[in-house]
Backbone as CSV, one residue per row, in Angstrom:
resi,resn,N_x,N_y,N_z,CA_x,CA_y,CA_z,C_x,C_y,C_z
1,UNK,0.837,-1.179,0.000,0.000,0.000,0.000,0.884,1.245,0.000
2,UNK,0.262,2.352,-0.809,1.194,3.235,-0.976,0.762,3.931,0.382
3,UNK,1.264,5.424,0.479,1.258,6.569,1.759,0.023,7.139,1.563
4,UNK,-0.421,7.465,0.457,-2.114,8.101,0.305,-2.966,7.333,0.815
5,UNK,-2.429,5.759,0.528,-4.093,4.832,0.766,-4.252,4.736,2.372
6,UNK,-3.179,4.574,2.992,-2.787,4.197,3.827,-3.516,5.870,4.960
7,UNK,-3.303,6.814,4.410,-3.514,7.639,4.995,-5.003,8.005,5.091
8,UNK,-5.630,8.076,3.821,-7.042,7.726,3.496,-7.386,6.972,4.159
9,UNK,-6.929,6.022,4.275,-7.852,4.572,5.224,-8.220,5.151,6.640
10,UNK,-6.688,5.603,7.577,-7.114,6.182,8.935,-8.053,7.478,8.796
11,UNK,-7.899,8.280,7.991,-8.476,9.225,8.032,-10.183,8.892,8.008
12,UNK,-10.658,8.113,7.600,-12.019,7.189,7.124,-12.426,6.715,8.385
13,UNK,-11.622,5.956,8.779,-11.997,5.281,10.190,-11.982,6.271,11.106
14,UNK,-11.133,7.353,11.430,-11.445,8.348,12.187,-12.691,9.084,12.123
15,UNK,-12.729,9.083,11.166,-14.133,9.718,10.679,-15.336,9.044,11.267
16,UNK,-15.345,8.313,11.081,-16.199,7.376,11.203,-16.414,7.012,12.747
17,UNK,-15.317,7.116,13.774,-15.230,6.951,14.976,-15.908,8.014,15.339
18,UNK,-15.168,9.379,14.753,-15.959,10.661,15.356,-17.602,10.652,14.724
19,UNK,-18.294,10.042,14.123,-19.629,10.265,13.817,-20.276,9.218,15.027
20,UNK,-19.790,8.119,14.931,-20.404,6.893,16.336,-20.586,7.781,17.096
21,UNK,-19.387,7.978,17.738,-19.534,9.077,19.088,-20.232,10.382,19.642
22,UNK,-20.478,11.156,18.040,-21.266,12.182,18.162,-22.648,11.410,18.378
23,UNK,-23.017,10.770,17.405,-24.260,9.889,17.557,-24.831,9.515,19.176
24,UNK,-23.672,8.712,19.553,-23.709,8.035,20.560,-24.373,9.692,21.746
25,UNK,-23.388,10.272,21.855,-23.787,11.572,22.155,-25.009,12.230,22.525
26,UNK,-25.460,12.389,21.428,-27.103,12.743,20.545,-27.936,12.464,21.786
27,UNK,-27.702,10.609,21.229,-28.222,9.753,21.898,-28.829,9.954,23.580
28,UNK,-27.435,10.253,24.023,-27.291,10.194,25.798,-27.712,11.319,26.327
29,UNK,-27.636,12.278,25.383,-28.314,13.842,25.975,-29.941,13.464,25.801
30,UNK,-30.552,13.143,24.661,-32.235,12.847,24.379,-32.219,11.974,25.600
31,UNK,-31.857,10.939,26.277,-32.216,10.000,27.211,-32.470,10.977,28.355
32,UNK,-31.251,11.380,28.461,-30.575,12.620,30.146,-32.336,13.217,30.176
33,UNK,-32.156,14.232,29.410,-33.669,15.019,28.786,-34.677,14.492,28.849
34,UNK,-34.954,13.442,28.905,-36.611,12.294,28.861,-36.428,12.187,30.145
35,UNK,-35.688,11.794,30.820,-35.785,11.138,31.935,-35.847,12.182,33.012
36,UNK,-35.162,13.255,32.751,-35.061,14.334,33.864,-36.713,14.709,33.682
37,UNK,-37.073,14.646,32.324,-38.385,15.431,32.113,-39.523,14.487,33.092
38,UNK,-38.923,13.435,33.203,-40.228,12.563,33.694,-40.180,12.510,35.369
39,UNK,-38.703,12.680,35.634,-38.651,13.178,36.783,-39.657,14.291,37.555
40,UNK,-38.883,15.522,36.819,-39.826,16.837,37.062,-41.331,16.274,36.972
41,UNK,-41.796,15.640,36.268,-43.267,15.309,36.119,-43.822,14.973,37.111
42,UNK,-43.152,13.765,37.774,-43.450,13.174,38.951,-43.364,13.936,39.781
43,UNK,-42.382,14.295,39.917,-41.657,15.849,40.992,-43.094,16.952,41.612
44,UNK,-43.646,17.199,40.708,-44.503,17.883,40.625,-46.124,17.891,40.463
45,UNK,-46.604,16.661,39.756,-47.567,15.934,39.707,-47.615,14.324,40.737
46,UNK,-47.321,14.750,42.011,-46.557,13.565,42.793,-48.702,12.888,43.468
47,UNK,-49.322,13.538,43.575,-50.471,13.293,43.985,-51.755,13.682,42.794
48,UNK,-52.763,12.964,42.371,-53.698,13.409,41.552,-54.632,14.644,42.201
49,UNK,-55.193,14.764,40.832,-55.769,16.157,41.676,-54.425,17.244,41.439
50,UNK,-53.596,17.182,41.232,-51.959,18.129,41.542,-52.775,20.002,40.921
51,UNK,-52.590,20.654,41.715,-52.844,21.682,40.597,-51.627,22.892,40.763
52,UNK,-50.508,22.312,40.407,-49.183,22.839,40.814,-49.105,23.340,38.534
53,UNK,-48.530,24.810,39.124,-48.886,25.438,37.485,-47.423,24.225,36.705
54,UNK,-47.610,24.419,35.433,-47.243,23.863,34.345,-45.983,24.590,34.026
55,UNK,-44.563,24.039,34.050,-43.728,24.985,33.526,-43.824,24.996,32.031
56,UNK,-43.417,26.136,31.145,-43.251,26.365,29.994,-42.112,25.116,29.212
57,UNK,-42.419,24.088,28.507,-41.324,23.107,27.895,-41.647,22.219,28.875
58,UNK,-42.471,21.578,30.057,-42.305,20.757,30.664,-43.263,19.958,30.094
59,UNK,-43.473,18.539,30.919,-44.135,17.095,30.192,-45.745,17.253,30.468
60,UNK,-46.672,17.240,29.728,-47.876,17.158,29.797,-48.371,15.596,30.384
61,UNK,-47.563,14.779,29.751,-48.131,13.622,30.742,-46.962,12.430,30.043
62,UNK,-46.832,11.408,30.935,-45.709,10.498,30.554,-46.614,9.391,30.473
63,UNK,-46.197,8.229,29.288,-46.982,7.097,28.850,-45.770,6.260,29.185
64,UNK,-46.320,4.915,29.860,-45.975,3.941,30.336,-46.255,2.804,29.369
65,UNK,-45.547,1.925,28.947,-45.920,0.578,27.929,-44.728,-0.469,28.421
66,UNK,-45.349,-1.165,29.461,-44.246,-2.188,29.997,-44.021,-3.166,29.528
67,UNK,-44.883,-3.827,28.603,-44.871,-4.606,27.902,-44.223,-4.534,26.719
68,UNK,-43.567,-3.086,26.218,-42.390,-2.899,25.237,-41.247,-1.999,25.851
69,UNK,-41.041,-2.124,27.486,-40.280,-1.208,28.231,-40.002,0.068,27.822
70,UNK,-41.134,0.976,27.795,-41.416,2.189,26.898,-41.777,3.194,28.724
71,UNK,-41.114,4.350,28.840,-40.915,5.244,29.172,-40.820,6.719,28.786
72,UNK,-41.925,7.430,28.484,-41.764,8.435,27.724,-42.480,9.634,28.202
73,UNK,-41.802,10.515,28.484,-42.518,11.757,28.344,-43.315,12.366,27.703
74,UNK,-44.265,13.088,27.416,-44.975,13.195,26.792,-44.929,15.318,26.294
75,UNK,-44.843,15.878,25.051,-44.460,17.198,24.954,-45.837,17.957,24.723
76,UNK,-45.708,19.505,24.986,-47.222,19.994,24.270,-46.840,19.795,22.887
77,UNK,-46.140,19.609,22.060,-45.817,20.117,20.867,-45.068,19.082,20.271
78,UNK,-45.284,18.776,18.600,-44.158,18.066,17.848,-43.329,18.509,17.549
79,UNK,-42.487,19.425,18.171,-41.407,20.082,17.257,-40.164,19.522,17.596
80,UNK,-39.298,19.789,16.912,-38.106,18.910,17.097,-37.281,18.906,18.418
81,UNK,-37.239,20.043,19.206,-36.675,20.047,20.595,-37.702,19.056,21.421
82,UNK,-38.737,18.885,21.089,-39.835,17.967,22.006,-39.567,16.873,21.531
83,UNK,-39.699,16.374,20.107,-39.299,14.699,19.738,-37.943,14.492,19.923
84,UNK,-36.838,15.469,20.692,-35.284,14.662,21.091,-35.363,14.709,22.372
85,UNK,-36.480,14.700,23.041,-36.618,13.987,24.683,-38.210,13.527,24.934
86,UNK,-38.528,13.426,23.884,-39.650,12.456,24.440,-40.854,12.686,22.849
87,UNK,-42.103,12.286,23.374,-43.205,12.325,22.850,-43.810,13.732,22.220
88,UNK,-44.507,14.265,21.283,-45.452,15.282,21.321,-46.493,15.122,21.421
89,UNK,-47.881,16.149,21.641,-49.018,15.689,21.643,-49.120,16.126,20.347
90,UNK,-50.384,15.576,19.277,-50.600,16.125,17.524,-51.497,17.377,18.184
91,UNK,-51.278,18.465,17.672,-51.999,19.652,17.495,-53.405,19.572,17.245
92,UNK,-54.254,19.891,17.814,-55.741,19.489,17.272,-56.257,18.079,17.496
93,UNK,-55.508,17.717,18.076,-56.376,16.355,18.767,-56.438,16.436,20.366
94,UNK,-57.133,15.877,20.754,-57.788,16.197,22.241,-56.108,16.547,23.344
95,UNK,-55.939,17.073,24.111,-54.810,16.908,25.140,-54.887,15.534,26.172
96,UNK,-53.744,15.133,26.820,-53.621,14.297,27.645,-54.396,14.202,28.366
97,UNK,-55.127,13.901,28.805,-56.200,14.108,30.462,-57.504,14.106,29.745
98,UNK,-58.042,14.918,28.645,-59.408,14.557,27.952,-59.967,13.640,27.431
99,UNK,-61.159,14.294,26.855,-61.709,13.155,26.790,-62.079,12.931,24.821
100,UNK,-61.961,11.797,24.274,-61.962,12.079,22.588,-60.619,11.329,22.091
101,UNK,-59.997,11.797,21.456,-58.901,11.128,20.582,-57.724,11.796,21.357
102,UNK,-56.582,11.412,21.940,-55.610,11.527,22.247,-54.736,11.250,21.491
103,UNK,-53.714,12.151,20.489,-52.834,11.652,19.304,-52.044,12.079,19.876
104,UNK,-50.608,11.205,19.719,-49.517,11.462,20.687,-48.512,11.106,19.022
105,UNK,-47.144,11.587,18.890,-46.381,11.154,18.055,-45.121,11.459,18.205
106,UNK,-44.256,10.238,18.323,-42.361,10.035,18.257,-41.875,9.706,17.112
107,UNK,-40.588,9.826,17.366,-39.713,9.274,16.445,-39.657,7.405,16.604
108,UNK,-39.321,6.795,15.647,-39.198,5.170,15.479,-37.722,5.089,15.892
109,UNK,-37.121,5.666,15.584,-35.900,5.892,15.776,-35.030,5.825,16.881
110,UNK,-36.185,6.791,18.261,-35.559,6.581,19.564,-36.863,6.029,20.814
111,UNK,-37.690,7.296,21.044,-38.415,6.765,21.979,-39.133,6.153,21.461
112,UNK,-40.091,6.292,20.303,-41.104,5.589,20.044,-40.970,3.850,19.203
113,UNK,-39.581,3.278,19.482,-39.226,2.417,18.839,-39.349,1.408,19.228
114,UNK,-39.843,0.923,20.697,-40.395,0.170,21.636,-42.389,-0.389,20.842
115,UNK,-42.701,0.488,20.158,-43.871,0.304,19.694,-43.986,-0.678,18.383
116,UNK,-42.928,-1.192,18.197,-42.679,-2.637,17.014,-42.843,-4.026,18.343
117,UNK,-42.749,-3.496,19.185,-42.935,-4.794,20.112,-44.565,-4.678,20.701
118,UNK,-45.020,-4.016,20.704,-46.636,-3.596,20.940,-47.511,-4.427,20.278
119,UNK,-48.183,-4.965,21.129,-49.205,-6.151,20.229,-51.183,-6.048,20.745
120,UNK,-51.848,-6.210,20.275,-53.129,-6.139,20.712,-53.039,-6.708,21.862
121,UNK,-53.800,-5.975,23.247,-53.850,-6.354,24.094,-53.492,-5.885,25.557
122,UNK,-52.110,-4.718,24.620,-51.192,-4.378,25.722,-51.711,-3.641,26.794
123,UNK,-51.522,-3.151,27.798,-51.823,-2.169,28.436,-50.849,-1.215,28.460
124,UNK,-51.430,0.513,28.303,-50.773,1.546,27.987,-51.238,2.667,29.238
125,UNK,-50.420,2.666,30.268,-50.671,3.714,31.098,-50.234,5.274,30.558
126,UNK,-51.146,5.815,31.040,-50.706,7.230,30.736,-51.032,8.667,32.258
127,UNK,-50.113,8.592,32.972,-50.101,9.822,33.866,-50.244,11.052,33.004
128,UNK,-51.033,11.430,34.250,-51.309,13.289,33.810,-51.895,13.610,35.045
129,UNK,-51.832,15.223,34.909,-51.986,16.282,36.393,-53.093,15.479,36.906
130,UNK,-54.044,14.806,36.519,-55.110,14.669,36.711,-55.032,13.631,37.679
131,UNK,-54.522,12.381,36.955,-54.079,10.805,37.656,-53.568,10.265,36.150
132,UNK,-53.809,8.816,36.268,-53.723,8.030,35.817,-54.838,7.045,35.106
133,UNK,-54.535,7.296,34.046,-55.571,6.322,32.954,-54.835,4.971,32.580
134,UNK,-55.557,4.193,32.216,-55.193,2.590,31.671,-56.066,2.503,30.212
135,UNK,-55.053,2.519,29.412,-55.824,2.156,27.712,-55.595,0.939,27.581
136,UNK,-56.026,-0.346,26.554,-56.238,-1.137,25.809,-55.652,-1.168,24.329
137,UNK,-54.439,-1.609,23.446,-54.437,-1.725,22.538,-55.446,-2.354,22.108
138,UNK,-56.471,-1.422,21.271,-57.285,-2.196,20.166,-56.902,-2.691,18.639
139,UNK,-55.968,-1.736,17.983,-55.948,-2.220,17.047,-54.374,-1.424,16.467
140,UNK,-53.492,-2.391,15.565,-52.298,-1.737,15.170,-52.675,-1.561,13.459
141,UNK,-52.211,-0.295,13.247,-52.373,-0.230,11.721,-51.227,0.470,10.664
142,UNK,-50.669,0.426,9.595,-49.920,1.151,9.088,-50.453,1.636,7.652
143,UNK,-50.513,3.020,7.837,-50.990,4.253,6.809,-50.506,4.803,6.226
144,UNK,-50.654,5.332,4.985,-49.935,6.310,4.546,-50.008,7.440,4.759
145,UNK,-48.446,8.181,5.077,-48.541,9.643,5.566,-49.745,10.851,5.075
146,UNK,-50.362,10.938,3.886,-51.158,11.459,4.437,-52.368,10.835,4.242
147,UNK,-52.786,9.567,5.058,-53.949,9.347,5.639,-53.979,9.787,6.984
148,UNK,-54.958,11.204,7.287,-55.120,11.283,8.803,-56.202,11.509,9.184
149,UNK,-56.709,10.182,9.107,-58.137,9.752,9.504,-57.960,9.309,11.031
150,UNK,-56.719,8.834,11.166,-56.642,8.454,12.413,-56.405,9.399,13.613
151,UNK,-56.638,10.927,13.392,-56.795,12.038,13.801,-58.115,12.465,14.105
152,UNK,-59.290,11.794,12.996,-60.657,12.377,13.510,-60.820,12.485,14.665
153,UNK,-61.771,13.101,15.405,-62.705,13.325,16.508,-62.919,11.556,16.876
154,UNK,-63.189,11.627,18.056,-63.964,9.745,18.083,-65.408,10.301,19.454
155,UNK,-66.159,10.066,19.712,-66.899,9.787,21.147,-66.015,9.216,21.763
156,UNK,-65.859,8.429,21.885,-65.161,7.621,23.201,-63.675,8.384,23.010
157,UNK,-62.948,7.937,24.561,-62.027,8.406,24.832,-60.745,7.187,24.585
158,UNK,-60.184,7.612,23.031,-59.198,6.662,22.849,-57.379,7.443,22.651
159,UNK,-56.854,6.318,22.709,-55.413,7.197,22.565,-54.778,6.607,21.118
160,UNK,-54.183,7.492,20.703,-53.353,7.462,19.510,-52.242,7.953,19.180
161,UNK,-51.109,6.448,18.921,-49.360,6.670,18.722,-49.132,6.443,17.737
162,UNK,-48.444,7.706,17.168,-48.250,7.804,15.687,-46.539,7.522,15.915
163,UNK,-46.121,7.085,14.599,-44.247,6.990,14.347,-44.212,6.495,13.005
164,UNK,-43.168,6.922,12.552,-42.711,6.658,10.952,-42.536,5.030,10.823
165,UNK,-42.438,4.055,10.034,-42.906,2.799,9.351,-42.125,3.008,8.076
166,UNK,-41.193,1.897,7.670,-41.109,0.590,8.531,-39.976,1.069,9.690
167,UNK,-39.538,0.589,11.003,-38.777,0.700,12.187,-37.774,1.075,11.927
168,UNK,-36.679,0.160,11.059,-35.363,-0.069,10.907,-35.225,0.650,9.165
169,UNK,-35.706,1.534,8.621,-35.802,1.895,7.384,-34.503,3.010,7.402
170,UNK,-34.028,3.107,6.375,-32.839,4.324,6.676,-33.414,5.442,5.675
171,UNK,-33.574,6.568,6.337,-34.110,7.696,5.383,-35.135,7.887,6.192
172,UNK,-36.310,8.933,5.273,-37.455,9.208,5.609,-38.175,8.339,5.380
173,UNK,-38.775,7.828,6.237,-40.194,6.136,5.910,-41.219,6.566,5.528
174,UNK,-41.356,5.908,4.762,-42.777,5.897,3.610,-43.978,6.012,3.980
175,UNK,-44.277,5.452,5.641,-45.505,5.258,6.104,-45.586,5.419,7.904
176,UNK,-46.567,5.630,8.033,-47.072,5.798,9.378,-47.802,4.429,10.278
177,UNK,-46.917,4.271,11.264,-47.542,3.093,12.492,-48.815,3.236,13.308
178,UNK,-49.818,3.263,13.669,-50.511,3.827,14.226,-50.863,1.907,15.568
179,UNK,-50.630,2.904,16.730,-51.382,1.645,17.708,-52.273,3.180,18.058
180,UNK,-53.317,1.885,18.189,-54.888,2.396,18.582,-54.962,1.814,20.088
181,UNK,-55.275,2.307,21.512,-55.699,2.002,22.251,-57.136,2.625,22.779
182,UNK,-58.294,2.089,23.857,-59.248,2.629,24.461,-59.659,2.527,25.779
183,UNK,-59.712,3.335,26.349,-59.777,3.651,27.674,-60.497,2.960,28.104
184,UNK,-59.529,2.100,29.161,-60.343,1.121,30.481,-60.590,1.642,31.708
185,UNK,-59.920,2.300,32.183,-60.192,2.871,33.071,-59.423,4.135,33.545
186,UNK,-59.884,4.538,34.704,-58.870,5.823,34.897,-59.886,7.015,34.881
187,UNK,-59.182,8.129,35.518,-59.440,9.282,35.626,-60.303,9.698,34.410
């Protein structure tokens, strides 16, 4: 091997070390951030009934899915500082604690990637100021981005987790995951 290839080669692998690591990085700050957020949640929403005010950027309500060891905060908002530590709520669909369609949506990527292990049946807790609700997976479906039917209004009080499809896809994914759950009980 001549001195260019040779030099090229480390230079590649360095490269490449420094992107893992930034990644890795990324990674450990979005976790730090979810978890502190769910902290504060608890912190503060420690009894139902809580009527302790709302900080500005803090968690509207954290969803529990033990059955895909899912821990997540929950954001007012989808915007990108909210999907790199947790959940958003969809704009125009009911808020956490109401009553109607609850549309919640992550990334597949980090938090919401636990939801490929989600199967009819599961149980999906969801805290909020209020208490604690218990949903029912009713039904898993995958849509195309813009089908958002799964946004309508409903009567009953159901919840809805949106994330990009298929899981492990590299790029922007073609389609939307939707688990459907409905309220068993709870607040």
């Amino acid at each position: 091997m001549n001195r260019f290839t040779v030099f090229l080669e480390r230079a590649i692998l360095a490269s490449g070390a420094v992107l893992v690591l930034l990644a890795g990085l990324v990674w450990a700050d979005g976790a730090t951030k979810s978890r502190a957020a769910i902290v504060d949640f608890e912190r503060h929403h420690a009894a139902p009934q809580s009527e302790a005010p709302q900080k500005t950027g803090s968690a509207l309500a954290v969803l529990r899915i033990e059955s895909a060891g899912m821990e997540v905060p929950v954001f007012e908002t989808t915007s990108k500082s909210a999907l790199d530590k947790g959940a958003g709520h969809v704009e125009g669909s009911i808020e956490p604690g109401g009553s109607g369609n609850i549309a919640i949506a992550g990334h597949r990527d980090t938090f919401f990637r636990g939801l490929k292990d989600v199967q009819v049946g599961a149980e999906i807790e969801m805290a909020t100021p209020q208490g604690s609700r218990v949903f029912r997976v009713s039904e898993l479906k995958i849509v195309d981005p813009l089908d958002v039917s799964v946004l309508d209004p409903t009567e009953d009080t159901v919840l809805t987790l949106i994330t990009c499809y298929p899981f492990y896809y590299v790029g922007p994914a073609p389609d939307r995951y939707i688990v459907r759950a409905e309220l068993e009980h709870g607040v």
